[in-house]
N, CA, C and O of each residue as an XYZ file, in Angstrom:
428
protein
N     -19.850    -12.515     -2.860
C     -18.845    -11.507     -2.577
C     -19.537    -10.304     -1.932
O     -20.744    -10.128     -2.094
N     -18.860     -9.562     -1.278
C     -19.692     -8.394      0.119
C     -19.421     -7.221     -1.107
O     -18.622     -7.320     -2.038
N     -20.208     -6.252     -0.851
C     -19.834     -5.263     -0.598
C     -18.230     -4.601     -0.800
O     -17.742     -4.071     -1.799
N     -17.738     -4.806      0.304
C     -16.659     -4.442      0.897
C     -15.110     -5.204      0.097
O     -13.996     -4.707     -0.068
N     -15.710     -6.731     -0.308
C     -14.622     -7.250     -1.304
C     -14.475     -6.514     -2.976
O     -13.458     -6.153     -3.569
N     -16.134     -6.474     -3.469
C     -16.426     -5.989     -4.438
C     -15.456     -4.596     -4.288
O     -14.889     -4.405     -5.363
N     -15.120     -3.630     -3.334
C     -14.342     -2.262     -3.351
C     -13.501     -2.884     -3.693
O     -13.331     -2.941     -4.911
N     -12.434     -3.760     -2.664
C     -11.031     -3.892     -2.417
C     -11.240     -4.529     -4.080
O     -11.489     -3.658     -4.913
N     -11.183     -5.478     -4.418
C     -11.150     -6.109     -5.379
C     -10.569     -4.840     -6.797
O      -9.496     -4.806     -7.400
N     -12.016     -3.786     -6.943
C     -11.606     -2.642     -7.730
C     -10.776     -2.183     -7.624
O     -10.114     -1.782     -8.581
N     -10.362     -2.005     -6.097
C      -9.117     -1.220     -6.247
C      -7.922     -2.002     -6.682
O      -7.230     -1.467     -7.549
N      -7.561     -3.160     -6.240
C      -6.324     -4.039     -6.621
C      -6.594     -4.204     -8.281
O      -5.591     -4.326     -8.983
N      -7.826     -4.209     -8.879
C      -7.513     -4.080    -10.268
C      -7.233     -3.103    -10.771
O      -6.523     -3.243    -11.767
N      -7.585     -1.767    -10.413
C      -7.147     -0.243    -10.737
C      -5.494      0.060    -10.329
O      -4.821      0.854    -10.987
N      -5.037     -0.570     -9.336
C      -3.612     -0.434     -9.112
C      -3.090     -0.921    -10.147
O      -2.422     -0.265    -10.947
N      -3.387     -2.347    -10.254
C      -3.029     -3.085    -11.472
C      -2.370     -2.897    -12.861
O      -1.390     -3.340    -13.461
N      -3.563     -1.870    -13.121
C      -3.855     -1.438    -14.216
C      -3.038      0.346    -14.493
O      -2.708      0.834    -15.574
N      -2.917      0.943    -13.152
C      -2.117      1.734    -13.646
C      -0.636      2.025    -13.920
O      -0.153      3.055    -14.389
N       0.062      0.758    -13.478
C       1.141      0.787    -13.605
C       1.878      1.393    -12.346
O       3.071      1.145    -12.174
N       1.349      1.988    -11.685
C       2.384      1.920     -9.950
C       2.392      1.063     -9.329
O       1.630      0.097     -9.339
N       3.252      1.282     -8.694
C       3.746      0.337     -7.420
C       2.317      0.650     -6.767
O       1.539      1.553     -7.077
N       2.174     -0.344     -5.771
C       1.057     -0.568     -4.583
C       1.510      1.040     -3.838
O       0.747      2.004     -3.907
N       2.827      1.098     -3.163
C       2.510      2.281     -2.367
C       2.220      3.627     -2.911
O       1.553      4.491     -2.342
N       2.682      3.701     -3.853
C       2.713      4.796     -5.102
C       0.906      5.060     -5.461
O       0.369      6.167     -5.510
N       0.398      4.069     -5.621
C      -0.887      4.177     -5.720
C      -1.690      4.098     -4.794
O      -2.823      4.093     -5.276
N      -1.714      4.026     -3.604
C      -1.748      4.164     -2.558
C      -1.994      5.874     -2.060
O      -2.979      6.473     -1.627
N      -0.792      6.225     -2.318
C      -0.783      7.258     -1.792
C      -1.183      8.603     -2.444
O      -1.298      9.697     -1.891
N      -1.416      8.197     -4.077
C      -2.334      8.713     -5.309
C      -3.674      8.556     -4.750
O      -4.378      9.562     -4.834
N      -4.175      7.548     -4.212
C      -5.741      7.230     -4.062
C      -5.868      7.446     -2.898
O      -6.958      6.948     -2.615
N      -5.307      8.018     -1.737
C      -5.292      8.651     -0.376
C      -5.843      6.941      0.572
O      -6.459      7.050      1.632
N      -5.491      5.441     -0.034
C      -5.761      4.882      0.741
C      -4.237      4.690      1.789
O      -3.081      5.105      1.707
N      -5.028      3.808      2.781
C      -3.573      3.388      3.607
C      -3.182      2.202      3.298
O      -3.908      1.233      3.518
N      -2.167      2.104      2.829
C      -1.101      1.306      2.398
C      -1.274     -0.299      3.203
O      -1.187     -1.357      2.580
N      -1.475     -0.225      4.365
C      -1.467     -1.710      5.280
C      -3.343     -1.620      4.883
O      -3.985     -2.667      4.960
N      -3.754     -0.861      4.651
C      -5.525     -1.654      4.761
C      -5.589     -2.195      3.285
O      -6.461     -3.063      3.265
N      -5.062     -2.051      2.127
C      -4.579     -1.857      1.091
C      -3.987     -3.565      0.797
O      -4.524     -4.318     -0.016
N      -3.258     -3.787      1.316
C      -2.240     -4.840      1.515
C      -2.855     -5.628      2.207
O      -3.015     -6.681      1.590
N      -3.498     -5.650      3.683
C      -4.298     -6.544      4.212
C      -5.601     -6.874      3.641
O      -6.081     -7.817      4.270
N      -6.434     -6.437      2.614
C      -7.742     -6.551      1.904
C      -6.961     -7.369      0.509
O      -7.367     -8.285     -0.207
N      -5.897     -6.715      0.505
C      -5.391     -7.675     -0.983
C      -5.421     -9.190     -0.646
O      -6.130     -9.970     -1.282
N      -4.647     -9.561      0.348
C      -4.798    -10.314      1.307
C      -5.675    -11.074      1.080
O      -5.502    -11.993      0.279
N      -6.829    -10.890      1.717
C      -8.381    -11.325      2.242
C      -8.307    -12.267      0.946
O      -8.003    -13.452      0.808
N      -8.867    -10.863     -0.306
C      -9.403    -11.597     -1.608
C      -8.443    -12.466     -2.207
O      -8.899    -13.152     -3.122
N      -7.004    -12.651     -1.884
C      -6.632    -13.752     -2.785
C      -6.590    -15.263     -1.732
O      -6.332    -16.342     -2.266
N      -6.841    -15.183     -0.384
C      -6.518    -16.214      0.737
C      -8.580    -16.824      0.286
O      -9.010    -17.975      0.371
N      -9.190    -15.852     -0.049
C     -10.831    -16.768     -0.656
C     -10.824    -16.615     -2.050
O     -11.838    -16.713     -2.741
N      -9.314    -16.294     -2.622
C      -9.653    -16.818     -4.459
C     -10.312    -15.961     -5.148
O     -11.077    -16.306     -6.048
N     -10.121    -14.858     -4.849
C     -10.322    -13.887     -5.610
C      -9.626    -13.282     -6.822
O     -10.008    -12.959     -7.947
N      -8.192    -13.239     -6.028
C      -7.078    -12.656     -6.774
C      -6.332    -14.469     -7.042
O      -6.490    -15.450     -6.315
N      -5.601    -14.365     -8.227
C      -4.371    -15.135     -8.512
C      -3.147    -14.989     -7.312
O      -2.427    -14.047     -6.979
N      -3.307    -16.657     -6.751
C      -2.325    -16.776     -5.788
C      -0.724    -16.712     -6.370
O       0.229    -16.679     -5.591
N      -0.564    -16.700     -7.854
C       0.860    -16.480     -8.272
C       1.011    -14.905     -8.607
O       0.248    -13.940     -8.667
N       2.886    -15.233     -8.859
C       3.449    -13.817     -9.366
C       4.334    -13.495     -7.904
O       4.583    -14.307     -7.013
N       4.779    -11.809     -7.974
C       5.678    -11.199     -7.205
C       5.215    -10.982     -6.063
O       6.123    -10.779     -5.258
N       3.754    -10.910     -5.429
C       3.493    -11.287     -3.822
C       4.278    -12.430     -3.409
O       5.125    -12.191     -2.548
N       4.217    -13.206     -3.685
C       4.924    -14.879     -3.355
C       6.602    -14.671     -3.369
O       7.349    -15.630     -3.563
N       7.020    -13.524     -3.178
C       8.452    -13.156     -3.335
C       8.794    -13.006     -1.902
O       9.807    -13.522     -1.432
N       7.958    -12.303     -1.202
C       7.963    -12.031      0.289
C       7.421    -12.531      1.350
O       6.309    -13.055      1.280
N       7.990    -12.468      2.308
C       7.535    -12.804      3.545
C       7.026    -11.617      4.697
O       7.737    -10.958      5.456
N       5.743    -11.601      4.558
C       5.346    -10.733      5.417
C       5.880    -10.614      6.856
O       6.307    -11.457      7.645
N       5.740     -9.502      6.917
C       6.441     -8.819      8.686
C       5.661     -7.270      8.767
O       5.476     -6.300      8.032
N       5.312     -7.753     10.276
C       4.777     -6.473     10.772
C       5.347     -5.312     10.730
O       6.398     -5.792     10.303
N       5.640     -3.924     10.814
C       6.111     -3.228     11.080
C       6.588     -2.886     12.023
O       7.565     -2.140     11.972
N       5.906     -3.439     13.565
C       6.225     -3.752     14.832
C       7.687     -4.605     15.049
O       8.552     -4.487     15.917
N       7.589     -5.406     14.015
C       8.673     -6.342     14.289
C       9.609     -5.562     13.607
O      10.807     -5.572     13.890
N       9.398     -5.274     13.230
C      10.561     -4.514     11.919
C      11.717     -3.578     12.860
O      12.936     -3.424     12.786
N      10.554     -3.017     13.839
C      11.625     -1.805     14.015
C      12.159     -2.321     15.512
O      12.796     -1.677     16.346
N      11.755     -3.490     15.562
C      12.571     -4.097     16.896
C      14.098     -4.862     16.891
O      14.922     -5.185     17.747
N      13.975     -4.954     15.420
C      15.163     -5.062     14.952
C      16.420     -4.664     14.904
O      16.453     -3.530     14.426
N      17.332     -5.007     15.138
C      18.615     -3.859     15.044
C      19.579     -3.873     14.295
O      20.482     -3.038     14.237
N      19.382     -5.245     13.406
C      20.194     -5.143     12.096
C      18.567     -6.287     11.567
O      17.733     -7.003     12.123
N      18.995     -5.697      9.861
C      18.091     -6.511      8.890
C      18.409     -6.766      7.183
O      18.496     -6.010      6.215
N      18.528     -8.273      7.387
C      19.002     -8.821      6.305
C      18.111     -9.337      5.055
O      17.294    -10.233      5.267
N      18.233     -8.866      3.932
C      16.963     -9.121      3.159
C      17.620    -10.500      1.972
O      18.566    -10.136      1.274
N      17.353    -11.307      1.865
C      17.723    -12.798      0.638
C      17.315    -12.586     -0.331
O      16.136    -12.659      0.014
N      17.254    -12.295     -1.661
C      16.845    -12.217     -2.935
C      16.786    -13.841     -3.429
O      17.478    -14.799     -3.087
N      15.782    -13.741     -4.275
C      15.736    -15.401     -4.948
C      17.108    -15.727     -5.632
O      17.319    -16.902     -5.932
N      18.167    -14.664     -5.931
C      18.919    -15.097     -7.060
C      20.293    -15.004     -5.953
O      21.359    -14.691     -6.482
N      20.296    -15.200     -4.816
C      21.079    -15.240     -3.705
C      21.687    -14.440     -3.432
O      22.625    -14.762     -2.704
N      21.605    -13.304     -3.715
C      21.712    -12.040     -3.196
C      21.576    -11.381     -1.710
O      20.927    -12.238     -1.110
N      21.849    -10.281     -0.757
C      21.611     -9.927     -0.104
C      21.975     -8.762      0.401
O      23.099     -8.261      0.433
N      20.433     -8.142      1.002
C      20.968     -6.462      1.540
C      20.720     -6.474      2.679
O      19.623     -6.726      3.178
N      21.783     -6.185      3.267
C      21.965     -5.976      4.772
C      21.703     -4.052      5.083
O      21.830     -3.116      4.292
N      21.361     -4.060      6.354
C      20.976     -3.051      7.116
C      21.627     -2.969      8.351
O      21.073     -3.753      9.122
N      22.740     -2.255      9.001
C      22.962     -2.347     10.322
C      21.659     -1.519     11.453
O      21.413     -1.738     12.640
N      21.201     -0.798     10.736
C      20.211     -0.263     11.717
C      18.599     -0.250     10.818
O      18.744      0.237      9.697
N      17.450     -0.599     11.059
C      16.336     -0.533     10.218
C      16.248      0.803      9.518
O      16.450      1.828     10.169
N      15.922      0.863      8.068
C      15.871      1.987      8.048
C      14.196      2.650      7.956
O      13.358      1.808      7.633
N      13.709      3.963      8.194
C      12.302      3.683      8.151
C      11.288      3.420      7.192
O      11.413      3.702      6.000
N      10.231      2.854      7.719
C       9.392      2.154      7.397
C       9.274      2.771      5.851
O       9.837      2.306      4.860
N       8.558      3.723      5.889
C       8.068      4.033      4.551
C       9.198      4.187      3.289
O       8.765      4.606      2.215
N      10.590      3.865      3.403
C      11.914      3.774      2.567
C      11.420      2.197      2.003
O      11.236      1.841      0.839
N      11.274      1.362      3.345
C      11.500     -0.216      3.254
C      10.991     -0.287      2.499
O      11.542     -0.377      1.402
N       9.473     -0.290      2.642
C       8.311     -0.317      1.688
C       8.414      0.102      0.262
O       8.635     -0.940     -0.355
N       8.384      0.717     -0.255
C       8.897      1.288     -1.426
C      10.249      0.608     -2.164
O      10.437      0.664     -3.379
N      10.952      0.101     -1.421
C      12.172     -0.908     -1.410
C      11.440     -2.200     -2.134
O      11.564     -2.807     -3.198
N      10.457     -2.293     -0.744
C      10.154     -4.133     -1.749
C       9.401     -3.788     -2.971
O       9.583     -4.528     -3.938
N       8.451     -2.628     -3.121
C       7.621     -2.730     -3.756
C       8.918     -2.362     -5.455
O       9.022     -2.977     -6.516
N       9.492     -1.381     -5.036
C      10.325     -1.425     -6.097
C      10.999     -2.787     -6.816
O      11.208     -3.014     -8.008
N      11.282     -3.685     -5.503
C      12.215     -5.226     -5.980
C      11.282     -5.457     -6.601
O      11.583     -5.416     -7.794
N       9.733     -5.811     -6.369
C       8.599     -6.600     -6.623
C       8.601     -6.291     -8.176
O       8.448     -7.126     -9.068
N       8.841     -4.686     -8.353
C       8.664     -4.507    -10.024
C       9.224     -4.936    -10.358
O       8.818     -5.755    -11.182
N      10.949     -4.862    -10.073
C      11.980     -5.505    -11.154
C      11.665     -6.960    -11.080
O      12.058     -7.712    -11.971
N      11.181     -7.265    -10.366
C      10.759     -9.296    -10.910
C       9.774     -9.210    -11.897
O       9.827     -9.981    -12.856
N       9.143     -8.623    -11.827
C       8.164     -8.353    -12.738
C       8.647     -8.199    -14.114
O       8.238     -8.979    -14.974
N       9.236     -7.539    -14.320
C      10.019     -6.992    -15.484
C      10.828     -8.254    -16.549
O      10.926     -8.157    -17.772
N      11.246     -9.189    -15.859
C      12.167     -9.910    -16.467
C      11.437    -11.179    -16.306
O      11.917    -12.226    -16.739
């Protein structure tokens, strides 16, 4: 393991462990949120992290794509759905999933 996994690694266990959301802690620990998310990434795609739980809820999308959008429809596992006629911005969305992500968590 580098260096550089050995950080990310700490940090995804310190998020973990404090009980915020990813962006919430994030923005407590002055990191950026996508380097954050893409390093989480890394370490669980070489087995670092546990490939189960509430990551496996979503389907990643760029932010690029996001806002090229002009309506956006989100599917819940329990067949649910929230529609958007216009994207709303980014940093709402975010906080959106990360919020859904808890309530799966929860139950």
């Amino acid at each position: 393991m580098t260096q550089k996994e050995k950080y990310w690694l700490k940090q995804v266990k310190k998020c973990e462990q404090s009980g915020l959301g990813q962006t919430e802690f994030c923005r407590v620990n002055k990191i950026h949120p996508s380097s954050f998310s893409s390093n989480k990434t890394k370490l669980r795609r070489k087995g670092f992290l546990d490939n189960s739980g509430p990551q496996d809820l979503f389907i990643p999308i760029k932010a690029k794509d996001f806002e090229k959008k002009s309506s956006i429809t989100i599917s819940l596992l329990n067949g649910q759905e929230i529609s958007f006629a216009s994207p709303p911005p980014i940093d709402w969305f975010i906080t959106l999933i990360d919020e859904l992500g808890k309530e799966n968590v929860k139950h």
